[in-house]
N, C-alpha and C positions, 0 to 999 in steps of 0.2 A: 452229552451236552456240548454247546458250542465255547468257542473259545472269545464270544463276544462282551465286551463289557456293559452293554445291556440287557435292563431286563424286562418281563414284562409290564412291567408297572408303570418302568419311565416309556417305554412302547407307548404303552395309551398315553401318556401326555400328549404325543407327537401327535393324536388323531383330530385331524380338523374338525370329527362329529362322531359321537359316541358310536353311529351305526357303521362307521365306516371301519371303527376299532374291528367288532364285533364278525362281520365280511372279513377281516382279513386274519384272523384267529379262527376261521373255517378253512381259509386256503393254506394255513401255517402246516399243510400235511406233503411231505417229502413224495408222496402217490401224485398232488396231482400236478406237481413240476416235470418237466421233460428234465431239466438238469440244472443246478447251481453250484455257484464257484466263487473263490475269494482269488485273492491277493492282498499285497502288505496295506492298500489305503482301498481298496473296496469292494463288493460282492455285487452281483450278476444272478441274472436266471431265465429261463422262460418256463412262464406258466400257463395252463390251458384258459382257453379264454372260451367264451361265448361264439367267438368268429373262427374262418378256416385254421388262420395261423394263432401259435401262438401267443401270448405281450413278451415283449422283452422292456424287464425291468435290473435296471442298476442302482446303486445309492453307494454315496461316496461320503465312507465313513470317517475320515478324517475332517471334515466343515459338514457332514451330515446333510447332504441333497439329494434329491430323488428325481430319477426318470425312468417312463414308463410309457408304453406305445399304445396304450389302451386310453379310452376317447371319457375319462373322467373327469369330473370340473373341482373335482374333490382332490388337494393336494398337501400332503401324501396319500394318494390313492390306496384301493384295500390292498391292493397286490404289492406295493412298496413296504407297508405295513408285515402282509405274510411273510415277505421275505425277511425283512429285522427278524420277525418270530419265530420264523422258521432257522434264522441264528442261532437264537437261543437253544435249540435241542436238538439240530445237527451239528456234525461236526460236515463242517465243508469242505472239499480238497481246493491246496492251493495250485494255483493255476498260471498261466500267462493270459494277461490280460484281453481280449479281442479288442480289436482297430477298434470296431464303435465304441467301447468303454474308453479306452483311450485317450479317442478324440475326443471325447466330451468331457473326462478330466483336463484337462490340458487346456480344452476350450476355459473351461471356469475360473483356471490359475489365471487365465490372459484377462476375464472379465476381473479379477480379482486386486489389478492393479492397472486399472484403464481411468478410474478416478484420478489417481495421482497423476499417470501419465497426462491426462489432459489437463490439469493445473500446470503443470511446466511448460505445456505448449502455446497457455496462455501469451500472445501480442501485451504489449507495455497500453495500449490503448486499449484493449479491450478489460486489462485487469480496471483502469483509469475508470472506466464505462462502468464496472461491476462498485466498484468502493463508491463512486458518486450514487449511485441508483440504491445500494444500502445505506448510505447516511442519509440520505432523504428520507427512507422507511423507515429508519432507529427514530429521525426526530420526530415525525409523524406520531408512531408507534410513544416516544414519551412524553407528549402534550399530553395524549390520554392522560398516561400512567401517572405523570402528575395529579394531574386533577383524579384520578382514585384515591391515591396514597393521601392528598390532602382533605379530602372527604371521610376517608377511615380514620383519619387521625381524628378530627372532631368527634366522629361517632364515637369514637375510645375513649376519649376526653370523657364524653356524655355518660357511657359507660361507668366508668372510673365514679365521678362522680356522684351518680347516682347509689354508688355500692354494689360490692357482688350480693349480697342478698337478696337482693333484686332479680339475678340472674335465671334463679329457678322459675316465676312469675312470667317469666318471657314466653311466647309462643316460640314455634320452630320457625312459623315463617317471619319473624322477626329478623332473624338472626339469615336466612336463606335469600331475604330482598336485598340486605346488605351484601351479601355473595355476591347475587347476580349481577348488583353493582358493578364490583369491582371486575369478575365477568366485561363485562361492557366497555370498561376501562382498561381492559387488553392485560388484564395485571391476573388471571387465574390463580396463581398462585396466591395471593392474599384473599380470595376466595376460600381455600382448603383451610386456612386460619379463624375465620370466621366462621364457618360450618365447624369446625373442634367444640365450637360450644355446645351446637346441638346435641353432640355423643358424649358430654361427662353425664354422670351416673349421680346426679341430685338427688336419689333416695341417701346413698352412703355420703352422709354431712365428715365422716371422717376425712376425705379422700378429694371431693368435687373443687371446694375451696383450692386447694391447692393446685389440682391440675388446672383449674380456673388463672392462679397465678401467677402459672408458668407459661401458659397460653401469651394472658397479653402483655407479661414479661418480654418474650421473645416476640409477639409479634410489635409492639411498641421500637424494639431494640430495631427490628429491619424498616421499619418508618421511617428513622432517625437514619439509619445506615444510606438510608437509598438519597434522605435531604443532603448527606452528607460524602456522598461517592468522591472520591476520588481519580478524576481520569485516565491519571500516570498508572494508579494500580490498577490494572489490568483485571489480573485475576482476581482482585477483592471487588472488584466493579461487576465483572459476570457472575461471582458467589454470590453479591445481594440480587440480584437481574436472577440468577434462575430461580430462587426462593420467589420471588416475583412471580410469575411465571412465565417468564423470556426461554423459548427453545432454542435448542442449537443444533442444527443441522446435522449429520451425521459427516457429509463429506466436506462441509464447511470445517469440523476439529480436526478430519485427517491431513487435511490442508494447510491446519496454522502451524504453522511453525516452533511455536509457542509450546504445542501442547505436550503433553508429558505422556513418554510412550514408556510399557514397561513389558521389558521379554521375558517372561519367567514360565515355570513348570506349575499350572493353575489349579489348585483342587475346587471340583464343584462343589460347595458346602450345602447345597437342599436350595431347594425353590419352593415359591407361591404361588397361587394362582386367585386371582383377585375379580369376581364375573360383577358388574354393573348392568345397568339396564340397557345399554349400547355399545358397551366397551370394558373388555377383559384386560387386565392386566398381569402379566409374566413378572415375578422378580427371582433374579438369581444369583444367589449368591458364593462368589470364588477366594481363594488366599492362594496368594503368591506365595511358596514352598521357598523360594530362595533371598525374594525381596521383604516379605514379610507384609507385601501390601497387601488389603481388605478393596474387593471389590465390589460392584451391585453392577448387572446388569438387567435393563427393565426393558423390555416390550408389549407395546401395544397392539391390539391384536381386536377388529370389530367384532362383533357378537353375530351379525351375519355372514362372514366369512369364508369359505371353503377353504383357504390356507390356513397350517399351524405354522405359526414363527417362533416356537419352538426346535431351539439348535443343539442345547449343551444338555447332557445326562448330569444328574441327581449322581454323585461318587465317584467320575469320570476325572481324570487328570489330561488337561490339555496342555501342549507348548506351543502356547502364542505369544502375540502382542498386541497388549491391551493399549488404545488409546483414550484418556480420561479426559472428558468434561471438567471444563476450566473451572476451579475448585482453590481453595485454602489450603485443605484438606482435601485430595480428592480421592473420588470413593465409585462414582458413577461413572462406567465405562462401556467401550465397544470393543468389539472385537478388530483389529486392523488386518492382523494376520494368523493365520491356525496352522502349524507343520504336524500336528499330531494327536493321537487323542489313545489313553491306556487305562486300564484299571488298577495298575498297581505303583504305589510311591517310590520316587527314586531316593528320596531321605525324609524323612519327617521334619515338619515345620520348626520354626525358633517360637515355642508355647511359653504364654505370660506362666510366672510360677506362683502364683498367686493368687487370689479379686486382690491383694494391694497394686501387682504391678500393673493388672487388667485397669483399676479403677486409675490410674498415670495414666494410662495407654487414653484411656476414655477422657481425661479431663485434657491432652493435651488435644486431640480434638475439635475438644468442642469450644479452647480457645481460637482453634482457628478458625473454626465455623459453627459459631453457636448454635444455629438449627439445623444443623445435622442428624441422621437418624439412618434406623434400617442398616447399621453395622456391625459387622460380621465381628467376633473374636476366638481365640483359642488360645486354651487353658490348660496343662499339663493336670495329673493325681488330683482329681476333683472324686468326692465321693455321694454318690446318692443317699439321702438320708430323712426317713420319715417320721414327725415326730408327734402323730395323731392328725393333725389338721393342716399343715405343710409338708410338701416336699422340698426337702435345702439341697443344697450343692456344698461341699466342705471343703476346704483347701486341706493340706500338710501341718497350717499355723491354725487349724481348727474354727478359721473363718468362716464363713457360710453368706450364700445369696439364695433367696429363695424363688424359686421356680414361678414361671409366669401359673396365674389357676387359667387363662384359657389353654393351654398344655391340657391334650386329652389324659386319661388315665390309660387307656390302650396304648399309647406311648409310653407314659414313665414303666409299665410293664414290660416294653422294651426294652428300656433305659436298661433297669434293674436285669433284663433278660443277659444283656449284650455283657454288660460288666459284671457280670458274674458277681454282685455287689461286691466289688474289689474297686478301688480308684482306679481312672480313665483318665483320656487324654480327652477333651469335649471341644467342640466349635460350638458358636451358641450366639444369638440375638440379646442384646438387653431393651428390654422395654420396662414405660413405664409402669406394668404390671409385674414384672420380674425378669428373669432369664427365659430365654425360648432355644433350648437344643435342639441343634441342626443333624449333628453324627456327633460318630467316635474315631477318633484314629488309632489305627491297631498298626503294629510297625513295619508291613508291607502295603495293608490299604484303608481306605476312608471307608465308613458305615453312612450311609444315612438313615433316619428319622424317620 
């Protein structure tokens, strides 16, 4: 077996289309390579191809990129693919690297910091030119926003009002013209508040009321937030703008000044994969080993596509630095810079010893940013426990939180597989259904889910 930290499973996530997976788990056979090689940040080969010469294909395992000489529109190609696979169950000798790998590493460190570079070479008048031409588009862009925010607000009003009993009587596209509305109104994001109604679950009268008024608890709360912004706060002003749906550019945050960089040793805690009718979405989720911070990172990725924007492995421990999305609280990051990527833990996390201190962790949060969500935690001697009709999670102090029911049962089989029904160390999602485990930490590496 190979000495790589992947496996075949997160392999196919990487695959831009399932038949491309499949092509390149035919070529994964050491026969039909002329030869392959690693080094400490990448691996190399050439493989037979269709034409005279062979492809020469490299991927550079430390930010995870792929090139290949062979004339596919599909990227990661099958043969960048076979190579990952054909990691996994060879062992590769290491090697000195060839000039063309080389180069093209080296090439990508230079693209890697050519954003920044070109922000500082910014002219005083050209920056003068860029700030005028975006405060035109911000005020532009909040006449809209206004006129949505105060249109929903009535409609909530009307809402309110009328009673939620009412609520279940509603059509879907009731609630879906209201979206588009605010759709229209440049405000998306109070769009995804208003489609919430659609998905509570009106047959279960125990459960709908409630989520019903947390809904326009919180979305009432970011009406009043956005009437009520604050210019000087900064980052309280962009927290209610991205709930909004105000995007922020990627090289715009590495650029401010402002934003909050963190270097730490990152565990990947498990990802999502979220397919729409036109638009997939990636989330993944990491913890900072020495900072203790919870990340999310989310990509967007079309449904017609030929590229996966898939970067980071499912259990992988990278040393970068995350740059965060201006936040209260922040949680939603990029990647700035990557030196490394390993399978095995340099010290185990600082784990809540508790759900009390978990349930601190979680309320100071959400004072800083009440609609927060999609956050990662980690929990020391948690125990799986069934007790006919639930599965719980038990602390030390014999507390218990019980497990999300969308949680398959081929999972908690897992669960119960991994820990040997003995307490665990867990990362886990809390939703409002329950807990959702991610992995296990075992004291040299992470599991996932």
């Amino acid at each position: 077996m190979g000495d790589t930290i992947y496996t075949e499973e997160n392999i196919q996530k990487l695959a831009p289309k399932p038949n491309a997976f499949i092509a390149g788990k035919k070529l994964a056979n050491a026969a039909k390579w002329d030869f392959f090689a690693k080094s400490d940040r990448s691996i190399w080969g050439n493989v037979k191809g269709s034409g005279k010469n062979p492809y020469k294909v490299q991927i550079d395992l430390q930010e995870l990129a792929y090139k290949c000489t062979c004339p596919s529109r599909q990227f990661p190609c099958k043969h960048s693919l076979a190579l990952l696979l054909l990691h996994t169950k060879e062992n590769f000798k290491q090697k000195k690297e060839p000039e063309y790998v080389t180069e093209w590493l080296d090439k990508r460190k230079v693209r890697a910091t050519k954003i920044e570079k070109e922000e500082k070479e910014l002219t005083a008048e050209d920056k003068v030119k860029r700030a005028s031409s975006k405060a035109k588009r911000d005020g532009e862009r909040a006449d809209f926003v206004l006129t949505g925010v105060m249109e929903l607000s009535l409609w909530l009003k009307d809402l309110i009002r009328l009673g939620l009993l009412t609520l279940p009587t509603k059509t879907p596209a009731y609630f879906e013209n209201m979206a588009k509305k605010m759709v229209d109104a440049k405000a998306p994001g109070l769009a995804g508040w208003v489609r919430a109604f659609n998905h509570l679950n009106y047959k279960d009268k125990s459960v709908w009321q409630d989520e019903a008024i947390e809904i326009i608890s919180k979305l009432n709360l970011l009406l009043q937030s956005f009437h009520h912004m604050d210019p000087e706060n900064e980052i309280m002003a962009n927290t209610v703008k991205s709930h909004l749906g105000y995007t922020f550019k990627a090289k715009d945050i590495l650029a401010n000044p402002t934003t909050k960089i963190q270097k730490d040793d990152w565990v990947v805690l498990g990802s999502t994969k979220e397919e729409g009718d036109d638009l997939t979405i990636h989330r993944t989720w990491l913890h900072g080993l020495e900072s203790g911070q919870s990340a999310i990172i989310i990509v967007f990725e079309s449904k017609f596509s030929n590229v996966s924007n898939v970067t980071l492995m499912d259990g992988s421990i990278l040393t970068a630095a995350l740059a965060f999305y201006p936040d209260n609280a922040p949680h939603r990051a990029i990647i700035k810079k990557q030196n490394g990527v390993t399978k095995e833990l340099p010290f185990p996390p600082n784990f809540n010893k508790n759900w009390q201190t978990q349930h601190v962790q979680k309320v100071d949060f959400l004072k800083a940013n009440p609609w927060t969500s999609n956050r990662s935690f980690v929990i020391e001697n948690v125990q799986l426990v069934g007790d006919g009709k639930y599965w719980l999670l038990v602390d030390e102090d014999k507390n218990f939180k019980t497990i999300s029911k969308f949680y398959s049962e081929e999972k908690i089989m897992s669960l119960l597989l991994m820990s040997n029904n003995k307490p665990f160390d867990l990362a886990f999602l809390e939703q409002a259904s329950g807990i959702y485990p991610l992995g296990i930490f075992e004291p040299t590496k992470y599991t996932c889910l």
